[in-house]
N, C-alpha and C positions, 0 to 999 in steps of 0.2 A: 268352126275352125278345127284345124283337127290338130289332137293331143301332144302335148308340149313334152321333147323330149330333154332327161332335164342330166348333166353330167358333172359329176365330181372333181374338180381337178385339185389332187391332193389325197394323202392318207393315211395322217397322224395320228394322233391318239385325238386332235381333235377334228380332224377330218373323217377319223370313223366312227365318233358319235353323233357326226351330223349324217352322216351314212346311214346311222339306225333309225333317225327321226324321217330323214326323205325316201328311203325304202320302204320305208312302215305308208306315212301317207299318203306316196304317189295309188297304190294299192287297194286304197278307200272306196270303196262305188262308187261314194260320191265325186270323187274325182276322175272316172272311167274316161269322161270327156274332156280334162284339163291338161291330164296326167302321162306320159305313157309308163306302162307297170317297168319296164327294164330300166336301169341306172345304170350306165358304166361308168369306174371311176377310176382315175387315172393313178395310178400305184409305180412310182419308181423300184426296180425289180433289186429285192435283194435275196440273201443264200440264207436259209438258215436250219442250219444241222444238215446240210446239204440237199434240201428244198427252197424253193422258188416261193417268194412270200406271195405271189400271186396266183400259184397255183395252193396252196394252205388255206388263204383265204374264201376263194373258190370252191373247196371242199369242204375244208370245216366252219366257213363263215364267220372266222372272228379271225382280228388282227391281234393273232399270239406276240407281236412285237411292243407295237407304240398301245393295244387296247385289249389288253388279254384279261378273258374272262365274261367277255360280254358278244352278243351272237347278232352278227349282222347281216341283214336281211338277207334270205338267199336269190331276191332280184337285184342285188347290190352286186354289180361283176367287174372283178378288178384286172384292168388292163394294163400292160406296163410300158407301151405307146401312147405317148399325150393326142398323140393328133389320130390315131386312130378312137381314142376313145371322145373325144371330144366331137368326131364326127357326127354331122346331120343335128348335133343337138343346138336346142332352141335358148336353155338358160345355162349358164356354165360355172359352179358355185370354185372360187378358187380359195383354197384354205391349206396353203402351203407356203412356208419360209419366204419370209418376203427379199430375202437375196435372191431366190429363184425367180421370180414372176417373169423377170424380162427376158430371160433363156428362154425359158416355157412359152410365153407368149412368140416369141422367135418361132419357135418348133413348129406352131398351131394356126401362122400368119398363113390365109389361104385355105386353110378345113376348116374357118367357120364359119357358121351358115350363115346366111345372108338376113339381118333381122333378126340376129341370135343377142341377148343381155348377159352381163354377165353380173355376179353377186360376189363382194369380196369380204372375207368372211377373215383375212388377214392385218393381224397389229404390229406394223411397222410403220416406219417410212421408209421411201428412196432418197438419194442424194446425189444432186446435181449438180453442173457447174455453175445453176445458177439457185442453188439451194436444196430445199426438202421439197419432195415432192411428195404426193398422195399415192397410193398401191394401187388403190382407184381412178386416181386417173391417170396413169402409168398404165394400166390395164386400158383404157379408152381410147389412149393414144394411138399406145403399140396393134394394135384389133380394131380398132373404128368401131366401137359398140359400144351403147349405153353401161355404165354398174355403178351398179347399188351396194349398199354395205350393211354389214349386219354384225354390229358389236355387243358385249352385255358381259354379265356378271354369270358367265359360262364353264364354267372348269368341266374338262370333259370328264370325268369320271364321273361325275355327279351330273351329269345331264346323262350320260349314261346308264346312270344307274336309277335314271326316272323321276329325281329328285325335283321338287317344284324349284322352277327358276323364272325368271323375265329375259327378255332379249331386247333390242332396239335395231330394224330396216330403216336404212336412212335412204330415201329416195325421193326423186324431185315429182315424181311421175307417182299421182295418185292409184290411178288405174293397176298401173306397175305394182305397185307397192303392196294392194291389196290383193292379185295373185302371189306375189312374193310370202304375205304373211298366211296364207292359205299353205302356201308350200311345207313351210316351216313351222307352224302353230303344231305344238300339240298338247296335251291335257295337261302336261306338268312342264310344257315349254311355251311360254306366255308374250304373243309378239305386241310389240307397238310398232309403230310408223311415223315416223318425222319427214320432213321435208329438208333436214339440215342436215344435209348430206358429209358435209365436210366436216363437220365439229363430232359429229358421231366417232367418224374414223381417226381423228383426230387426239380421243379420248381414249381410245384402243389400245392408241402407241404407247401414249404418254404415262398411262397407267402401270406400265409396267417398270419403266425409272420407277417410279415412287415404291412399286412395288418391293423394288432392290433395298431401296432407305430403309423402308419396314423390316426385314430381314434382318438389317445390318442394325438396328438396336437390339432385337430380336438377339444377337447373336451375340453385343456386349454385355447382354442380364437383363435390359430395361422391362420394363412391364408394361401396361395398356395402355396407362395415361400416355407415355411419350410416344408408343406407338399410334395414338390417337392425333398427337402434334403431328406427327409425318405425315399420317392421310389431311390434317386440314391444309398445312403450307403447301404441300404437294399439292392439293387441289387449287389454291391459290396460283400456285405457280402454272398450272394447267391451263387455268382459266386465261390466265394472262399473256401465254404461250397463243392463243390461239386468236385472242384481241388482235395482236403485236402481228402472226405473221398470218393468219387465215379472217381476215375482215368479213363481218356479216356474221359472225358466231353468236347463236342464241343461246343467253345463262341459263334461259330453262333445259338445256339440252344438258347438260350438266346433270340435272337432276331425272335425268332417265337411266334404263338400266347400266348404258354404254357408258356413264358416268359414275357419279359418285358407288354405285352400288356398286359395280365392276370393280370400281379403285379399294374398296372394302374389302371385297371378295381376295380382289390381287393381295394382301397387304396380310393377308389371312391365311389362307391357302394355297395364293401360287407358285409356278414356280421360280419366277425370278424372288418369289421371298425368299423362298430356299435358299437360294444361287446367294442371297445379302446374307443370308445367315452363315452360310457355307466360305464365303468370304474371308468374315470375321475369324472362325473358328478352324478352317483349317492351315495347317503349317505352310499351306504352296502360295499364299495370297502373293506373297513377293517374287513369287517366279516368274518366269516369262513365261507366258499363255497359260498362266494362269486358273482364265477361264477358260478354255479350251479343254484344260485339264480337267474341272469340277463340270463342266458339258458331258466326256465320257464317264465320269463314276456317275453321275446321277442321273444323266437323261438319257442314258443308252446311243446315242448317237443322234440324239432332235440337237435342235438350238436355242439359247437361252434369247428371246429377243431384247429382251431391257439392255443388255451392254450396248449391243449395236444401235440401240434409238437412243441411247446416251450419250452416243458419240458423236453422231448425226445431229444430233441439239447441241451439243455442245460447239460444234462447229459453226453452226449458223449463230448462234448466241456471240460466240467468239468475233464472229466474221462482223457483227454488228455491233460491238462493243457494249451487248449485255448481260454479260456474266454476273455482275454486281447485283441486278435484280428477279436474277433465277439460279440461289445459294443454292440451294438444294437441287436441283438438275446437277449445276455445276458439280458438286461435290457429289454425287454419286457416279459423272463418268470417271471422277479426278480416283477415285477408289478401284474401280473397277483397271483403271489404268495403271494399274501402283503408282500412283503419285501422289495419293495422300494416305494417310494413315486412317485405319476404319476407324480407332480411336476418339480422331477429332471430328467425327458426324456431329458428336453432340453438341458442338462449338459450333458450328454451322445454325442449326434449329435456336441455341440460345441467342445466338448475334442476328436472325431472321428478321429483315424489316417488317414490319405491321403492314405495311402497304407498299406494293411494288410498283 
């Protein structure tokens, strides 16, 4: 069979450190006949200092905007047409805002190839009129292709900076899956493979609310222990999130990277911890947009996902009248909404039933 051409769609700070890992391995001998060495990756075209961030990245090989400091692959070539660059290729890794996916997948309806998969490498959800949907299968819909997801305890800088981590491919398709972790494996990037496609991705989203909770005691003084309470209810809540609306959820999937160690990691490092800390502490929390506002001083112009998957939960929870048994979701979109006071988080975690 001849060598799988494999394309980026996406190219954030964590869209270009998975740049640095599939530029690197496609390149390997031993993948000469899996592989093809060229990557194009699709880059929304911006100005900076009055250059074209896809011609920057092109010449000097690192993304001075969302991943500066770190040098990607010079077969890594950044296009600023989705559908040109998605062209002919065989896997389509998408790892971009998940308010985007269904514009993009629009643009790309018709360039792809016929027997092309795609890999989504995105934690959110969508929201329909008839609830949440999956990013993945929002992407299978919209494309008529197979995808796969690939969650974990990933903070780009730190995978970029070669640091040992775990991942989890959630895909139903053995075969598939074990090209997929060939793709992605490398020395200090450590794949599993599940079959529980949807709890994977599921855990993506969800991790990242919790991750705002974290933040948000984080930000009134508390220390570990209570930060400790927020990853377990949170996980609690998670688990039970995914009973209620995603049936056939395995609890051992929980205990993979895209799980509890992700939810660690978020609660630790990420950035919607920040965005909960950020919350608390700064003077604009009551304003209107708020977050919109702490999105431009701190992320340069990416997006915080947690508010928006808190809102999304909060609605389908809403719409099914169970707020009562997911406090803590609840109370993290009610903050993020200025409707409640960051104050009374810790009223929330104290009044938490034992069992949802």
């Amino acid at each position: 069979m001849a060598p799988k051409r494999i394309c980026i769609v996406g190219s954030g700070n964590w869209g270009s450190a998975i740049a640095k890992i599939i530029g690197h391995n496609v390149k390997q001998k031993k993948f000469d006949d899996k592989f093809e060495n060229e990557v194009p990756m699709y880059m929304y075209e911006e100005m900076i200092d009055g250059k074209k961030l896809t011609e920057i990245v092109n010449t000097k090989h690192e993304n001075i905007k969302y991943l500066p400091g770190f040098k990607i692959p010079e077969n890594v070539i950044a296009i600023p047409d989705v559908a040109v660059a998605c062209k002919n290729a065989d896997v389509l890794v998408f790892v971009l805002p998940h308010q985007f996916v269904r514009g993009v997948c629009k643009q790309i309806v018709g360039h792809v190839k016929k027997g092309a998969i795609a890999v989504s490498m995105i934690k959110g959800f969508a929201i329909t009129d008839t609830g949440i949907e999956l990013i993945s299968h929002q992407i299978k819909d919209e494309l008529k292709l197979e995808c796969a997801v690939l969650m974990g305890a990933n903070l780009a800088t730190e995978v970029a900076s070669e640091q040992f981590c775990e991942t989890t491919i959630g895909c139903k398709d053995a075969k598939l899956g074990q090209m997929l972790k060939e793709l992605f494996e490398a020395e200090y990037f450590r794949v599993t493979v599940v079959d529980d496609r949807d709890t994977v991705e599921v855990c993506g989203a969800l991790k990242n609310v919790v991750g705002i909770g974290s933040g948000i005691v984080d930000g009134l003084g508390f220390g570990d222990n209570t930060k400790a309470a927020v990853i377990r209810l949170g996980l609690m809540e998670m688990i039970k999130f995914a009973e209620v609306f995603f049936s056939g959820s395995k609890s051992e999937t929980f205990f993979e990277s895209c799980g509890i160690a992700d939810l660690v990691a978020t609660c630790h490092g990420g950035r919607n911890r920040m965005l909960g800390e950020a919350i608390v502490k700064s003077d604009k929390w009551m304003e209107k947009g708020s977050v919109r506002v702490l999105e431009k001083e701190i992320l340069k112009g990416q997006s915080f996902q947690g508010p928006r998957v808190a809102r999304e939960v909060f609605g389908m929870l809403e719409k099914r009248s169970l707020c009562d048994r997911f406090p803590l979701f609840v109370a993290v979109h009610k903050i993020c909404a200025r409707e409640m006071n960051p104050a009374s988080f810790i009223d929330c975690l104290r009044e938490h039933p034992e069992h949802l």
